[in-house]
Every structure is written in C-alpha cells, then in structure tokens.
C-alpha positions in Angstrom: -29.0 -21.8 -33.0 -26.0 -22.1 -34.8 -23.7 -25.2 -34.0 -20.1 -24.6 -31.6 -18.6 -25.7 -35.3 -14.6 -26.0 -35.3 -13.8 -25.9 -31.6 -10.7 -26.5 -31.4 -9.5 -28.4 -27.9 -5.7 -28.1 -26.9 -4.1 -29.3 -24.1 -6.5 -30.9 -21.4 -6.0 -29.9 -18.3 -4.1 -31.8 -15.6 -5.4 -34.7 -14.1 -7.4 -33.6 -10.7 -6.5 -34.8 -7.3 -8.7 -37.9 -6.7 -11.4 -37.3 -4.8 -14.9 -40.1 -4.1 -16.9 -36.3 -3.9 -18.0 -35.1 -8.0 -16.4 -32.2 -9.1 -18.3 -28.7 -10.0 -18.4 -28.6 -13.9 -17.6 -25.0 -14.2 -17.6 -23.1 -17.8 -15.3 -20.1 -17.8 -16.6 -17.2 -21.0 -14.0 -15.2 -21.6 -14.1 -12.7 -24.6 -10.3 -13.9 -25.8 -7.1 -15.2 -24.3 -5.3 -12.1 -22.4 -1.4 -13.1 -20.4 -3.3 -12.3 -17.1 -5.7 -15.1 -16.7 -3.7 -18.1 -18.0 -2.1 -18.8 -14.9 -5.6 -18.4 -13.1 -6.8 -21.0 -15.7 -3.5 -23.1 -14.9 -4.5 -23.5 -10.8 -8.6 -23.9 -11.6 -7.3 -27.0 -14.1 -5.7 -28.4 -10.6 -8.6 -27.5 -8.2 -10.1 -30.8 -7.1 -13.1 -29.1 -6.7 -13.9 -27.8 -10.0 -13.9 -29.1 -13.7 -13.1 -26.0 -15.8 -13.6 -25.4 -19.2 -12.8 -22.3 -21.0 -14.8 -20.5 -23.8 -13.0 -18.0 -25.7 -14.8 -15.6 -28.3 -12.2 -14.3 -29.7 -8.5 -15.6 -30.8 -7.1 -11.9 -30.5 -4.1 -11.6 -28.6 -3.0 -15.6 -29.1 -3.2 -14.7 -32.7 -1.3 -11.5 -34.3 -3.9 -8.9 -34.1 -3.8 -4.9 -34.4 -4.7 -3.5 -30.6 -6.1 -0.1 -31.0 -4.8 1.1 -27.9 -0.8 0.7 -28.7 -1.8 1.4 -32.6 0.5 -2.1 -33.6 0.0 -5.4 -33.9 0.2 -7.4 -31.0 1.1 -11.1 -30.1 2.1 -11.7 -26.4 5.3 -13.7 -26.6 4.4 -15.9 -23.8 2.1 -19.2 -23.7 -1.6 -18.5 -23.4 -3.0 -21.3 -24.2 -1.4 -24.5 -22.1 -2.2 -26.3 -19.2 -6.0 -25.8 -19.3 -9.1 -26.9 -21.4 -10.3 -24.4 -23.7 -12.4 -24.1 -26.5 -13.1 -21.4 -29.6 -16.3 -20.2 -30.2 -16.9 -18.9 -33.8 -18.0 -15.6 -33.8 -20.4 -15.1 -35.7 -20.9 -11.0 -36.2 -20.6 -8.9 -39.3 -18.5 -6.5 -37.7 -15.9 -8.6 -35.1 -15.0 -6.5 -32.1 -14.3 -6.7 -28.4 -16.1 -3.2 -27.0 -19.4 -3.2 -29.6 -22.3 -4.8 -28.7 -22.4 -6.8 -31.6 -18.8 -6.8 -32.1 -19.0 -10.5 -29.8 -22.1 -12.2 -31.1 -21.2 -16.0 -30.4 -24.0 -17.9 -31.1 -22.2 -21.3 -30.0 -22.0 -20.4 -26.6 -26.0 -21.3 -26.2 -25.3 -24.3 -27.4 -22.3 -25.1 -25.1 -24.3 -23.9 -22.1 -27.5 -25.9 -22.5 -25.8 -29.2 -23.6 -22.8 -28.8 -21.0 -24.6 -29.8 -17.4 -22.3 -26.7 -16.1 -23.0 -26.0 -12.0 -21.6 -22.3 -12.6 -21.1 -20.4 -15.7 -18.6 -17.7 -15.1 -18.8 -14.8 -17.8 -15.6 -12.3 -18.3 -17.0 -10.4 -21.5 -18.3 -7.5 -20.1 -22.0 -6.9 -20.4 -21.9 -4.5 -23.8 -21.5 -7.2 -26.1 -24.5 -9.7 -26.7 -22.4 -13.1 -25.9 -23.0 -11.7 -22.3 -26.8 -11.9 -22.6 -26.8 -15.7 -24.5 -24.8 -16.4 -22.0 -26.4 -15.0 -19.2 -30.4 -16.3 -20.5 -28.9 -19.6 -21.2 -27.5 -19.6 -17.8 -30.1 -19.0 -16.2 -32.8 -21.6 -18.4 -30.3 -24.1 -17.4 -30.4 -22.9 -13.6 -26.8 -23.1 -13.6 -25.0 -20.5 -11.0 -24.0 -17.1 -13.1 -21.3 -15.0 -11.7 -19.6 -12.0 -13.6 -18.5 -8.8 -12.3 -16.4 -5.6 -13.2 -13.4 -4.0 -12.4 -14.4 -0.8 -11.9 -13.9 1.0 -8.2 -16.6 3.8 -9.2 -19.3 4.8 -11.9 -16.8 7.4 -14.2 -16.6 5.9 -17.6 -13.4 6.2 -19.2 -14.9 9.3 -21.9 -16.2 10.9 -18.8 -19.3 11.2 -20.4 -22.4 12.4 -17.2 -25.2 10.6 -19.1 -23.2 7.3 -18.6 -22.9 7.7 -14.9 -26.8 8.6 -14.5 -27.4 5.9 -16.7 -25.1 3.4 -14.6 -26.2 4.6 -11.2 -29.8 3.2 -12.2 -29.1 0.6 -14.0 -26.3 -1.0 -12.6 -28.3 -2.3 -9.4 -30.6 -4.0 -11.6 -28.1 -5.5 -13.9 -25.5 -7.1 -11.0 -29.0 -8.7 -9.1 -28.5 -11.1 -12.1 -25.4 -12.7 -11.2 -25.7 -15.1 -8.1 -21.9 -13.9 -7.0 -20.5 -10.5 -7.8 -17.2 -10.5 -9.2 -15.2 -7.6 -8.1 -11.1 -6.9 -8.3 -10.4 -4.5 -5.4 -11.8 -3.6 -2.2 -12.8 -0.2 -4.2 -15.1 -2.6 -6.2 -16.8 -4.0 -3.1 -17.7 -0.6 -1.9 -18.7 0.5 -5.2 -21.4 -2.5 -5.2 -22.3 -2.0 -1.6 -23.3 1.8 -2.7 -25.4 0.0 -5.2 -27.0 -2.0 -2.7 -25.8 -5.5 -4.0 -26.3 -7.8 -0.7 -23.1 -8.8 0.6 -23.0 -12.3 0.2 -23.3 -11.6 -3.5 -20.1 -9.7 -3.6 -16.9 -11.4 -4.0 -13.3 -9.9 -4.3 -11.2 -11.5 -6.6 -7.8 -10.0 -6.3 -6.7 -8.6 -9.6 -3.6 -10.3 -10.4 -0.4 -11.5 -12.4 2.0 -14.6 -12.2 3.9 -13.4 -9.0 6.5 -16.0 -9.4 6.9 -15.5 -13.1 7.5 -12.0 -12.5 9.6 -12.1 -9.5 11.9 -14.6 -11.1 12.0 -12.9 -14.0 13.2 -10.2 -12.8 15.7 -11.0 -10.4 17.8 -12.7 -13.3 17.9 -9.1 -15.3 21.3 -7.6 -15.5 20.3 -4.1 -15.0 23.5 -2.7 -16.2 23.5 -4.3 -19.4 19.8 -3.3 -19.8 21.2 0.4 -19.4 23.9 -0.1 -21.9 21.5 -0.8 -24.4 19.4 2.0 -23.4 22.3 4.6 -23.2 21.5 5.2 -19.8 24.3 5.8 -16.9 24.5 2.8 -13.9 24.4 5.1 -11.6 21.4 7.4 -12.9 18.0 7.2 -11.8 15.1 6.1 -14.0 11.6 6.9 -14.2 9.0 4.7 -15.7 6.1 5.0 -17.5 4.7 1.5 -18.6 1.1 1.8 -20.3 -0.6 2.7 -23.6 0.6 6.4 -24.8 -3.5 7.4 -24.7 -4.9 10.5 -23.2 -6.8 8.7 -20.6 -3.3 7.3 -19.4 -2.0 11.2 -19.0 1.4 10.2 -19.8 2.1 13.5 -20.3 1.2 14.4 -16.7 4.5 12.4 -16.3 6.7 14.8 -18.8 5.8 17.8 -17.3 6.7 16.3 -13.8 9.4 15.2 -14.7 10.9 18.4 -16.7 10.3 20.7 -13.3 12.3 17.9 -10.8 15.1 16.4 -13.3 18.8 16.8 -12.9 21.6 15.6 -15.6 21.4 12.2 -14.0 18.1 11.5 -14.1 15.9 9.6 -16.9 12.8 9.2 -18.0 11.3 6.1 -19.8 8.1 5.5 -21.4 7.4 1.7 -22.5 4.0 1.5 -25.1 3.3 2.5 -28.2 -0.3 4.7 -29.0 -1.3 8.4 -30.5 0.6 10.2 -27.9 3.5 9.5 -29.0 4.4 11.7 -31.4 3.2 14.3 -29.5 5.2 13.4 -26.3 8.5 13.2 -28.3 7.6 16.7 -29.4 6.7 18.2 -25.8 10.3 16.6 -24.2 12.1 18.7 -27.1 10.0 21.6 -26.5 10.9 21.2 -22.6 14.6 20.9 -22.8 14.5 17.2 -21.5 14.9 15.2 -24.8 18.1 13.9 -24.4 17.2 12.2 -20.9 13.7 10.9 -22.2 13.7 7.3 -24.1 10.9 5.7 -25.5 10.9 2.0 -26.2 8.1 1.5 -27.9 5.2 -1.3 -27.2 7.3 -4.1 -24.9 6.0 -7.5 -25.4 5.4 -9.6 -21.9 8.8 -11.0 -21.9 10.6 -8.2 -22.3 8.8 -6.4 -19.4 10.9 -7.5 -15.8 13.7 -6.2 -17.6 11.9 -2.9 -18.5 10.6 -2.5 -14.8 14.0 -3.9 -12.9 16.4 -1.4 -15.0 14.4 1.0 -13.8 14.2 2.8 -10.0 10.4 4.2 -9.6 6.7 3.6 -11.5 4.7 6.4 -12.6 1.1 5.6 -13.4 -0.6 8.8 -13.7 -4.3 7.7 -15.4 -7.3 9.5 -15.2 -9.3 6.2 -15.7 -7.3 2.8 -14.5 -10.2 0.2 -13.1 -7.5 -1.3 -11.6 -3.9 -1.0 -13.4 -1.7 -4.6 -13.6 1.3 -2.5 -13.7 1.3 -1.6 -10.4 1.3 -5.3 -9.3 4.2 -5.9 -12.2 6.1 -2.8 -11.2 5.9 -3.8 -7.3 6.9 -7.5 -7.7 10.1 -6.1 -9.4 10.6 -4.2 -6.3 9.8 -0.7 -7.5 8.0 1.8 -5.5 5.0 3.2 -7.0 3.5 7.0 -7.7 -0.1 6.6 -9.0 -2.9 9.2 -9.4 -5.9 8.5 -7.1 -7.7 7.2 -10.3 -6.0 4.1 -10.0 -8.2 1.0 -8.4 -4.5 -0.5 -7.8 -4.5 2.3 -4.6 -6.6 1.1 -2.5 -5.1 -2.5 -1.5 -1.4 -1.9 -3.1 -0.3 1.0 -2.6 0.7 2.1 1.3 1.2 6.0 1.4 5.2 6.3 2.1 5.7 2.4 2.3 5.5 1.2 -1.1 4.3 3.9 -2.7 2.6 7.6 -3.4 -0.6 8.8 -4.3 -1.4 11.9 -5.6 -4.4 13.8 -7.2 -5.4 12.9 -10.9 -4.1 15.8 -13.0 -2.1 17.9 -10.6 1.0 18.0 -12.1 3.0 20.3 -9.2 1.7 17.3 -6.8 3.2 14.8 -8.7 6.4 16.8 -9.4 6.8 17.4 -5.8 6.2 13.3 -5.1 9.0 12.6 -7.3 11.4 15.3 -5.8 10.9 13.6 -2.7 11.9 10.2 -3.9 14.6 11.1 -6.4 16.5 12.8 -3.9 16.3 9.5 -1.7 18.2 6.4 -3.6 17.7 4.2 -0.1 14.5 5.2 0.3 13.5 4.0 -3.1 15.7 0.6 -2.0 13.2 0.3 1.3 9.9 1.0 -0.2 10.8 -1.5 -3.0 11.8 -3.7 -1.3 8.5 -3.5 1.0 6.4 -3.5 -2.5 7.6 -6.9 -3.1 6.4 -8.1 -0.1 2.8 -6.3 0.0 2.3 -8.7 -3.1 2.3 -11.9 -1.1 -1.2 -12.5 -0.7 -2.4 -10.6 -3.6 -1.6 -13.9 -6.7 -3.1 -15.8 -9.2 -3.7 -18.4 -6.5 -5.6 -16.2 -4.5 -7.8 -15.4 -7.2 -8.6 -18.9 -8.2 -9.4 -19.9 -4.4 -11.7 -17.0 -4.0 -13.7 -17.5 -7.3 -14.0 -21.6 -6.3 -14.9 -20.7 -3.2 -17.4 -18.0 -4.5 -19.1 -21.0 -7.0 -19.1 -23.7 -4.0 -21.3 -21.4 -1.3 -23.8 -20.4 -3.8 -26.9 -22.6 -3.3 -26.8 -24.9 -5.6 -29.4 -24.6 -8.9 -29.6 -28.3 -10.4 -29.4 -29.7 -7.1 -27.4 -29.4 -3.4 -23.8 -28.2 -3.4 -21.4 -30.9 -3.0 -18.3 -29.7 -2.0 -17.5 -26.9 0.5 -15.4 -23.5 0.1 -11.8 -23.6 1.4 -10.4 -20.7 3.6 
C-alpha cells in the first residue's frame, strides 16, 4: 500500500485534562474540512477521554475549490483548520471527487489505520467512495470500534430515482450491521434505522449542528439597518429569506411563486446562493411583476451569513430533498422563525408547528403562500416565535454532538481489550 506521504500536521490539539485513566486513541475520516465540524473537532481535542486525530481526503473547501452546487469557487472565510490535530491524506485517484466512488481513493488511510493503535475509527465519507471500504476492512483487521452513519431521515435519494430506494431498502440493513454505533443526525434518522431493523444500542443520535455561540454572537452585533441600506431595502419592510444553493432539488422557486401571490409594496424577498437557478429565477420575478422587491446576493461566504439571516424577518427552506438543512439551526440562532417543507430532516426536532416555526407540504405552493400570509401579516408574532427559535437551540450544539459521539465510542465493547473509561450523561 502506498505510504501516508506529505502529511501535513498543523496545530496539535490542546493539552487534555490530566487524568491517571489512558485516553481512547480515536481517528476521525472525514472526506475534507467543511465549517460545520471544526468546532466539533475543537471540543473532541479537549475531551479527556479521547485522543482525536483527524484524517482528511480532501483539502476542498480549506483550499479555493469550484463547488458544483453554487457553480463558483469556494473558500469559507473562516478558520477550519485550528485547534485540533489533523492530517492530509494524498489522494490518490485519477479522477478526484467527493460523490464518485473512485473520486476518494486514499490509499494512506490503510496505512494510518493499521500502524495507529486507534480504539475507534470514525468514518464521515459516505459509503460511495472506496476510502470508506479501506477504511472500514482496515478497521475491522485491526478490531478497532467502526462507527459511521448518514444523515438521511428516509430512503428517497435526492434524483428520486425508485431503483435506488429498492436497492437501499435491502441493502442498507446489511451495510449499517457493519458499524458497531450508528451515527445518525435527527430523531427522523433513528426511526429510519429502526425501520431497518438496526438494534438499538447501535443507533446513536448525534445532533446535527453549528457553532451556537459563534452564530448567536455574531449576529447580535449586526446593524440591521445598515445591512438594509446596502441592500436598498426599507427599515421598516419585511424580508423573506431564502439561504441555500439555487438547485432544483432546493425548489427555490416554490419560494417566488409564494411569495408573488402574498406580497405587498413593503415586503422583500432575498435569495442568498449562487447555482443554475439563477438565471432562471431572476427571469420568473420579472415575468411575475415582483422584480423590483426580489434581491439576490449571490453565494455568501460564512462570515457574511448572521448578517444575511439577522437583516432579515422569516426563513424559507422549501427543499424537496434536505437530510437535514444547517440553515435551519443558523436561521433559528439569529432568532428567525422558520417555514420548511416536510422534506426537511431539520422538522422533526427544530421546528415546533406555530412556536418557532411552519411546516408545510413539499411542493404545494398555495400552502406555503398561505403560511407566509399568516406570518407577514403578524410583525410580533414573527418577534415571539424568533425569539422562542433561539431558545429551542439550547441543547441542540456542537458540544452535544461531541458528548454523544464520545459517549457512543466509550460503551461499545471494547475490540483490543476492555473499555477504560465510561460515557458521561
């Protein structure tokens, strides 16, 4: 097997409390850096529990990269790669990619696995590429605890192709049996693996998360009127926001039409992303007689984003496919009530029907147009449910997600010998 030639180690983590118990050496394979998971990363490098190192496949996203979905290139503007061990992992395929099969072939990462004495090996790839299956044989040779999971609430592939879901609904069982915890980001998740048959103490939810502090002080330092100013917008209108990729799976468009059967002269809509729908959204606001009160930003980088979702009064995500959706949890620590389709994994443990937000059915555009009459014709009410969306996002943080995965590793038997340490509640 090829060497783990030109790692590259930056920063070492913080020191770990001291502790006369060893510490789990866990390795983390993730298939390249992404602004969600660093904090994660950050709390696991102060666990004294755990000794995590993290493997990435791929430099995209730490390094200026075009991302298919927005259709520019992309650098997130914040730090991904402090405060934690990592490594790179050459990649060694013909054709580099993060959704082909070979597109992640990371030959290194055998290497790694077998010479690392790792208690857990925690894989965040995504079984399509074949990095997942070095990863997952050398795992297992080494008797090492495997976890990986999805984020996906049902079988419905994003193409909505049928064959997929027969496919998945018989393979899937077989394929999650591999992993000695089940990694799953909603409670939709855990009853999707239930209705697989996965035994429940091999399920774990991990909530699906961002960097609740960064974002709620973030965005209570935005100006909201000078964000307006710039955007040409009134101080006293009311803003709707779209925040994803302009995709068809997204239905951003949904959104448009909504919008153009509810609006009055002081209301705006606001789509932040970049993708192919673009063009053809700009078109369809002319075509609808609401151009002048539709904005688009283009793709927002991170930093830019509290601003985007504070200057703003209610979040639209109306997707067809959304495993989960981050913008719902980025949307609702800036204190803005939510509309999602019931599509959205976000739904079942963030939004509260009428308390922080609305749910509606996935294409029905008189639904959703009928949702957001409701809540444009009620400013307070807007005020209350944000304000209530805030708090639904207090045990639902990177912290929490780092607790439950440690916790997941420590009550798995141990492989190359007895656990050592015990989960915390």
């Amino acid at each position: 097997m090829a060497s783990v030639a030109k790692m590259t180690l930056v920063l070492p983590a913080e020191p770990a409390q001291t502790s006369s118990i060893p510490r789990l050496r866990v390795l983390i394979v993730c298939s390249h850096p992404v602004q969600y998971a660093t904090p994660i990363f950050q709390v696991l490098a102060k666990d004294s529990r755990v000794d995590v190192q993290v493997a990435y496949c791929s430099m995209q996203g730490a390094e200026p990269a075009v991302d298919p979905g927005f259709g520019v290139e992309v650098r997130w503007d914040i730090p991904l790669l402090s405060g934690y061990s990592w490594q790179h992992v050459p990649n060694h395929s013909w054709s580099p990619r993060l959704d082909t099969f070979f597109g992640l072939f990371n030959l290194g990462i055998w290497r790694l696995i077998s010479r690392g004495k790792f208690d857990a090996v925690v894989v965040h790839t995504g079984y399509v590429c074949a990095t997942f299956w070095i990863a997952a044989v050398a795992a297992k040779w080494k008797r090492a605890r495997f976890l990986f999971g999805t984020d996906a609430h049902d079988l419905s592939p994003r193409d909505a192709k049928k064959w997929k879901v027969w496919i998945k609904r018989r393979l899937w069982p077989c394929l999650f049996r591999l992993a000695d915890s089940v990694l799953v980001v909603s409670s939709g998740g855990v009853a999707l693996m239930r209705s697989l048959r996965i035994p429940e103490d091999r399920i774990t939810l991990v909530p699906f998360c961002v960097d609740n502090g960064w974002w709620i002080e973030n965005s209570d330092r935005v100006g909201r009127a000078a964000v307006r100013a710039r955007w040409k917008v009134p101080e006293n209108a009311t803003v709707v926001l779209f925040c994803a990729k302009l995709q068809p799976w997204k239905r951003p468009q949904d959104l448009l039409r909504a919008f153009a059967q509810v609006s009055g002269p002081n209301t705006h809509l606001v789509f932040a992303g970049d993708g192919a729908l673009r063009s053809t959204l700009e078109s369809e606001a002319k075509t609808l007689g609401v151009d002048s009160r539709v904005l688009f930003l283009g793709f927002a980088n991170q930093s830019v984003l509290p601003e985007v979702y504070t200057a703003s009064d209610l979040f639209v995500l109306p997707s067809e496919y959304e495993p989960f959706g981050l913008v719902v949890n980025e949307a609702m620590l800036c204190q803005r009530p939510v509309i999602v389709s019931d599509r959205v994994g976000a739904r079942f443990d963030l939004v509260r029907e009428g308390e922080t937000g609305y749910i509606f059915p996935c294409g029905d555009v008189d639904a959703l147009a009928r949702i957001l009459q409701r809540a444009l014709s009620d400013p307070p009410l807007l005020h209350r449910m944000g304000a209530a969306a805030r708090e639904q996002m207090a045990g639902w943080s990177h912290v929490d997600y780092a607790r439950a995965l440690v916790n997941a590793i420590c009550k798995i038997p141990g492989t190359r010998g007895d656990a050592r340490i015990t989960a915390i509640v």
